[in-house]
Short mmCIF file of the C-alpha atoms (twelve columns), coordinates in Angstrom:
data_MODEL
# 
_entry.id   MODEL 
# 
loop_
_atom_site.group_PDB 
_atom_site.id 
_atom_site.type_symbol 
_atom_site.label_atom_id 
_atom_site.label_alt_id 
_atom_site.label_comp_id 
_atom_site.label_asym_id 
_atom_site.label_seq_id 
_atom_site.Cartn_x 
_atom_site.Cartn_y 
_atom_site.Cartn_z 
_atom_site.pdbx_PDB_model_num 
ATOM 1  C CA . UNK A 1  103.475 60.077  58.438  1 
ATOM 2  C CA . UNK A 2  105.439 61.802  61.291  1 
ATOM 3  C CA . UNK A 3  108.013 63.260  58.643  1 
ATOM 4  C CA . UNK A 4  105.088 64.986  56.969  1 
ATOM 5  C CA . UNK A 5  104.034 66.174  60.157  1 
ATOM 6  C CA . UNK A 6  107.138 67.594  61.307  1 
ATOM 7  C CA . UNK A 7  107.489 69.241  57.504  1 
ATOM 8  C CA . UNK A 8  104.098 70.897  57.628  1 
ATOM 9  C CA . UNK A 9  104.290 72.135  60.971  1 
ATOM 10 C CA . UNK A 10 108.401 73.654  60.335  1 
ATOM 11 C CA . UNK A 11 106.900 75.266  56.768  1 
ATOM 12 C CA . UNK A 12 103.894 76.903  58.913  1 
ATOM 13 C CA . UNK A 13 105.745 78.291  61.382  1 
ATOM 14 C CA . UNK A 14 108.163 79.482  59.048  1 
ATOM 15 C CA . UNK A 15 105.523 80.927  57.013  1 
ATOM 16 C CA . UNK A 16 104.193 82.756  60.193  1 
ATOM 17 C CA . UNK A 17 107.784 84.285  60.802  1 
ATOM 18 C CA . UNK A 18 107.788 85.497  57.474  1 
ATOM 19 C CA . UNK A 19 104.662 87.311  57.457  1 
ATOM 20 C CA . UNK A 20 105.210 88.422  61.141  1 
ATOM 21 C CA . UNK A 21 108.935 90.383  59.918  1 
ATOM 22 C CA . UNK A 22 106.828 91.718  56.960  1 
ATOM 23 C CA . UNK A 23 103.878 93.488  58.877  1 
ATOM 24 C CA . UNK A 24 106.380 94.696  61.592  1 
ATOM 25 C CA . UNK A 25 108.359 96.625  58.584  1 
ATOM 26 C CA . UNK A 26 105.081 98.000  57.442  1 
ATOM 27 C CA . UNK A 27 104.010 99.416  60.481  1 
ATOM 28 C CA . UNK A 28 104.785 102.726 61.931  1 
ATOM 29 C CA . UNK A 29 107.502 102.906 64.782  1 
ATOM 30 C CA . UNK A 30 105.218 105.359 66.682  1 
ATOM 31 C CA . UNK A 31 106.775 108.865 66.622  1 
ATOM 32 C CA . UNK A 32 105.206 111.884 64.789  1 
ATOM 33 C CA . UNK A 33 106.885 114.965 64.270  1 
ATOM 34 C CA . UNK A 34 110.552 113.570 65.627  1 
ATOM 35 C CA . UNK A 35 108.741 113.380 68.865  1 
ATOM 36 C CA . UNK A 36 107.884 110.118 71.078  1 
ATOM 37 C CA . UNK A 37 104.111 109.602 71.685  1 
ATOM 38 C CA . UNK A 38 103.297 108.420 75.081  1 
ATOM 39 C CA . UNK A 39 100.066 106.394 76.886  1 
ATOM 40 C CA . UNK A 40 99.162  108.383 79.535  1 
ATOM 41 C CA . UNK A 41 99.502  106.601 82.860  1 
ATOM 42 C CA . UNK A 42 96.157  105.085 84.452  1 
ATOM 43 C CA . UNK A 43 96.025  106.203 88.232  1 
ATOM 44 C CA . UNK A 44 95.238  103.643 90.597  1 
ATOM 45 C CA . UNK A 45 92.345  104.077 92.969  1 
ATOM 46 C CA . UNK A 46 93.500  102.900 96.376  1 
ATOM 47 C CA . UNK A 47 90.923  100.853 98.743  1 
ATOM 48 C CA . UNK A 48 91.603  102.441 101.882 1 
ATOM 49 C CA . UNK A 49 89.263  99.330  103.577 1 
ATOM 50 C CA . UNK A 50 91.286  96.850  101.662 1 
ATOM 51 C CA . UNK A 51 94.383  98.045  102.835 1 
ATOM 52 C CA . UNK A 52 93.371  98.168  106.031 1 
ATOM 53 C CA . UNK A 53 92.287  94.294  105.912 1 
ATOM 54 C CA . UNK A 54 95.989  93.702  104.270 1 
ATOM 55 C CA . UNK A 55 97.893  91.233  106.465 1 
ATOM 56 C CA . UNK A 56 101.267 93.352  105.522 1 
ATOM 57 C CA . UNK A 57 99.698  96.778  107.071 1 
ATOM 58 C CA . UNK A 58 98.796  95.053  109.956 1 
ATOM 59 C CA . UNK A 59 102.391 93.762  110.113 1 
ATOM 60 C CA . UNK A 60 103.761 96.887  109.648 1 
ATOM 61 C CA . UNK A 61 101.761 98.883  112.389 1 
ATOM 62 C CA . UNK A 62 102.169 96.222  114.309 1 
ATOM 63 C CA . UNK A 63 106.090 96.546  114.195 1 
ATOM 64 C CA . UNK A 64 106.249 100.550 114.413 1 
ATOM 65 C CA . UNK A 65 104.090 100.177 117.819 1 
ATOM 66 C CA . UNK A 66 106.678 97.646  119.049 1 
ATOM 67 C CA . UNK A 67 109.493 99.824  118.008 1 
ATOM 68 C CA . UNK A 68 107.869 103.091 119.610 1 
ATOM 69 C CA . UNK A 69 107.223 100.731 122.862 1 
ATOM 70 C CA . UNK A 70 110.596 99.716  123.709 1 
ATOM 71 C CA . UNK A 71 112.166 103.631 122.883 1 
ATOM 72 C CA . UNK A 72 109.859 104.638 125.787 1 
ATOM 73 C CA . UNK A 73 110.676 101.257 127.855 1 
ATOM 74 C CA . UNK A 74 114.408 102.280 127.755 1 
ATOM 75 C CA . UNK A 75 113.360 106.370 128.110 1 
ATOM 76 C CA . UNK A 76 111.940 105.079 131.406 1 
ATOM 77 C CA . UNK A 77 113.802 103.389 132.633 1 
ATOM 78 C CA . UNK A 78 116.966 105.751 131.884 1 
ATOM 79 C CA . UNK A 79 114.899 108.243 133.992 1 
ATOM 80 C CA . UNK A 80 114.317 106.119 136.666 1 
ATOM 81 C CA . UNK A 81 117.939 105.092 136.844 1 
ATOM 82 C CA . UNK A 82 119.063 108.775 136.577 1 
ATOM 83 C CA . UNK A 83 117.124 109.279 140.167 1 
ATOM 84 C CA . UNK A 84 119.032 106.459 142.015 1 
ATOM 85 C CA . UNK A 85 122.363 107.536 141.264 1 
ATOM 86 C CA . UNK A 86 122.237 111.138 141.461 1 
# 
């Protein structure tokens, strides 16, 4: 009873292939004229409240203010060493 299984299953699929290579032959391969036809593109509406909820924009903010902090740390205290020598 397995055999038969296995053979009905292998003559099915085989079956499938064959009709599958026959109705890809048939079908166009989707140029007209010697030109490519394209989908156009579907724009994306961005959520500007969902991306401000996003963890990773938080992160990111979060990492520019930290950067911009410690250029005016080190502008600071460049000044103020700049006084004590002169």
């Amino acid at each position: 009873m397995a055999n038969k299984l296995k053979k009905s299953t292998v003559s099915n699929t085989s079956a499938e292939a064959r009709k599958q290579k026959k109705g890809a032959a048939n079908k166009p391969v989707g140029k007209a004229n010697g030109v490519a036809s394209f989908r156009k593109d579907q724009n994306e509406r961005v959520d500007l409240r969902k991306l401000a909820k996003d963890e990773r924009t938080s992160k990111i903010i979060g990492t520019l203010s930290l950067l911009i902090s410690t250029k005016f740390l080190f502008g600071m205290l460049n000044a103020g060493l700049s006084c004590q020598i002169k």
